[in-house]
C-alpha positions as CSV (number, residue, x, y, z in Angstrom):
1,X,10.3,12.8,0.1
2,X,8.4,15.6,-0.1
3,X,4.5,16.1,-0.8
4,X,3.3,16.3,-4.3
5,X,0.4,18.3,-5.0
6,X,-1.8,15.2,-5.2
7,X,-0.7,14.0,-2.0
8,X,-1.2,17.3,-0.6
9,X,-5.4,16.8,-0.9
10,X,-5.1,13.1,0.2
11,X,-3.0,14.2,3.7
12,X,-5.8,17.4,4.2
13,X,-8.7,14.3,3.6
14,X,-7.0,11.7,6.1
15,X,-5.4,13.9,8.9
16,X,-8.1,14.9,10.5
17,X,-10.0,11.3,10.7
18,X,-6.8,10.1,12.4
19,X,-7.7,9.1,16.0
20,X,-4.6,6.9,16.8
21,X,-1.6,4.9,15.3
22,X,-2.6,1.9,13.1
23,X,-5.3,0.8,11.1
24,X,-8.7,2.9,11.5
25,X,-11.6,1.4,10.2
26,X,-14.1,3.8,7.9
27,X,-17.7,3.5,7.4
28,X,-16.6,1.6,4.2
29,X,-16.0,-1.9,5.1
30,X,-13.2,-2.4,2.6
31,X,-11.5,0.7,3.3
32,X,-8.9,1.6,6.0
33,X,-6.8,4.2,7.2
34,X,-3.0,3.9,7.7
35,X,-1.2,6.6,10.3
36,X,2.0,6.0,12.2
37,X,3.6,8.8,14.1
38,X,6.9,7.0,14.6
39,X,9.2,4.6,12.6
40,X,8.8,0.9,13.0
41,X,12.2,-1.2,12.3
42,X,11.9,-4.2,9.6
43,X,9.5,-6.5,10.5
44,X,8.1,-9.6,9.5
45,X,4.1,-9.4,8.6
46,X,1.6,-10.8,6.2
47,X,0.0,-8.7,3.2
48,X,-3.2,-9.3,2.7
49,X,-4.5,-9.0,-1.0
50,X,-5.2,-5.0,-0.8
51,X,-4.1,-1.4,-2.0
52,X,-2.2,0.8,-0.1
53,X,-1.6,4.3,-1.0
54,X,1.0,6.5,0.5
55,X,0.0,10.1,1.3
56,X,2.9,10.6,3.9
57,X,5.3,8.9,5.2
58,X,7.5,6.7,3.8
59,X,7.9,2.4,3.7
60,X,10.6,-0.3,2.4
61,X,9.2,-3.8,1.8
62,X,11.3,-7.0,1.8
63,X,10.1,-9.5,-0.4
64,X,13.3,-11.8,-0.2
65,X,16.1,-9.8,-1.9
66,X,13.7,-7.1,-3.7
67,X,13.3,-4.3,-2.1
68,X,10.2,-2.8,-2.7
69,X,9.8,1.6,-1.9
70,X,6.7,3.6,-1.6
71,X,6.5,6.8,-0.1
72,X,4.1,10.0,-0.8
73,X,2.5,9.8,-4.6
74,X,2.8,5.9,-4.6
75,X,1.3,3.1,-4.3
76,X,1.4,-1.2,-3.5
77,X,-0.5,-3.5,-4.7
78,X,-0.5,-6.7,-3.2
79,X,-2.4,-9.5,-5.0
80,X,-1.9,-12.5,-2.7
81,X,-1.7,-13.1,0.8
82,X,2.0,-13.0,1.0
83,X,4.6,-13.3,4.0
84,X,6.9,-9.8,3.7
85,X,9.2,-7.8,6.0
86,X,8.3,-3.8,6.3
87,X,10.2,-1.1,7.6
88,X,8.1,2.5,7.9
89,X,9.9,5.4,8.2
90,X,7.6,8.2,9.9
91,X,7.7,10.6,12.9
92,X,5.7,12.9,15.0
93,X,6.1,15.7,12.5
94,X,5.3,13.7,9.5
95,X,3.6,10.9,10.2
96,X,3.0,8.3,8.0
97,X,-0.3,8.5,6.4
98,X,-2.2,6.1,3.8
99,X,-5.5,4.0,2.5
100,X,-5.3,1.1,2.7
101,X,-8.3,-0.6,0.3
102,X,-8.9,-4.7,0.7
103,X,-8.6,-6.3,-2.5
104,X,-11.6,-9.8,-3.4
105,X,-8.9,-12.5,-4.3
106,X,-12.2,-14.0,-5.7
107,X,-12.9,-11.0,-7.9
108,X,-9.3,-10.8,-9.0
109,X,-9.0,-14.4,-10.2
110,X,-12.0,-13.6,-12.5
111,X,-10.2,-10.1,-13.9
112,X,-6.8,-12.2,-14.7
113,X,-8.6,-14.9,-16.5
114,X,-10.3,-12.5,-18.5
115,X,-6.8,-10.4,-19.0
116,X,-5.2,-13.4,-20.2
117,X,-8.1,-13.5,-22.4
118,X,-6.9,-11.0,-24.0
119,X,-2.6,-11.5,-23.7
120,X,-1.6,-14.7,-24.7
121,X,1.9,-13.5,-24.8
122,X,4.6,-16.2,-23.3
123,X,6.1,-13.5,-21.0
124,X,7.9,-14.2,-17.4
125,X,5.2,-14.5,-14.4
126,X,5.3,-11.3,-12.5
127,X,5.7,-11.5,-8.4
128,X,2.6,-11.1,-6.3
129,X,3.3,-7.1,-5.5
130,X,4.0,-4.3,-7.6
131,X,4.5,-0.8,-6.7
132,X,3.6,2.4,-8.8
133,X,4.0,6.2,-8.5
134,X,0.0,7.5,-9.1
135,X,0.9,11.3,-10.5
């Protein structure tokens, strides 16, 4: 998938703070970098409650039989510590790049009581993750 503008600023922002594959911690404690310089087959891990936001790069997520895709310009959220399967799809040449930002389960218990405040509406209970393009 190719970089969006958007994207474009976010990759110029993250490359240069990239000091290995993985997670890199940031002088924000909540707040973590995401860089992978080759593919990683489909692998069983555990979400924790957090955002991730693709810059670069490109990841399927397994979540029984949905299949869950977010690549450059997108984003996960992941509301619940959750078993999943993840597949990245990244290289030397385009590595995968991201933010990853931890998510207060605490805090979001008090923001969907107070949204449901609000919606009373009798509609199906969403799953746990949802992904979203952010241009």
């Amino acid at each position: 998938m190719p970089a969006s503008p958007s994207t474009d600023d976010l990759i110029e922002l993250i490359a240069p703070l990239i000091t290995h594959d993985g997670y890199i911690t940031t002088s924000l404690p909540s707040v973590t970098l995401m860089a992978l310089r080759r593919p990683i087959p489909r692998t069983p891990l555990m979400y924790e409650p957090s955002l991730n936001i693709v810059a670069q790069g490109y990841k399927i997520g397994y979540l029984g039989d949905r299949e869950i895709h977010y690549g450059p310009g997108q984003y996960l959220v992941q509301t619940l510590p959750l078993p999943f399967e993840c597949e990245t799809h990244a290289s030397r040449e385009s590595p995968l790049l991201g933010v990853s930002i931890r998510l207060d389960p605490a805090l979001l218990g008090e923001l969907v009581a107070a949204m449901g405040e609000h919606n009373d509406q009798d509609e199906e209970s969403p799953l746990n993750v949802e992904e979203q393009r952010t241009g």
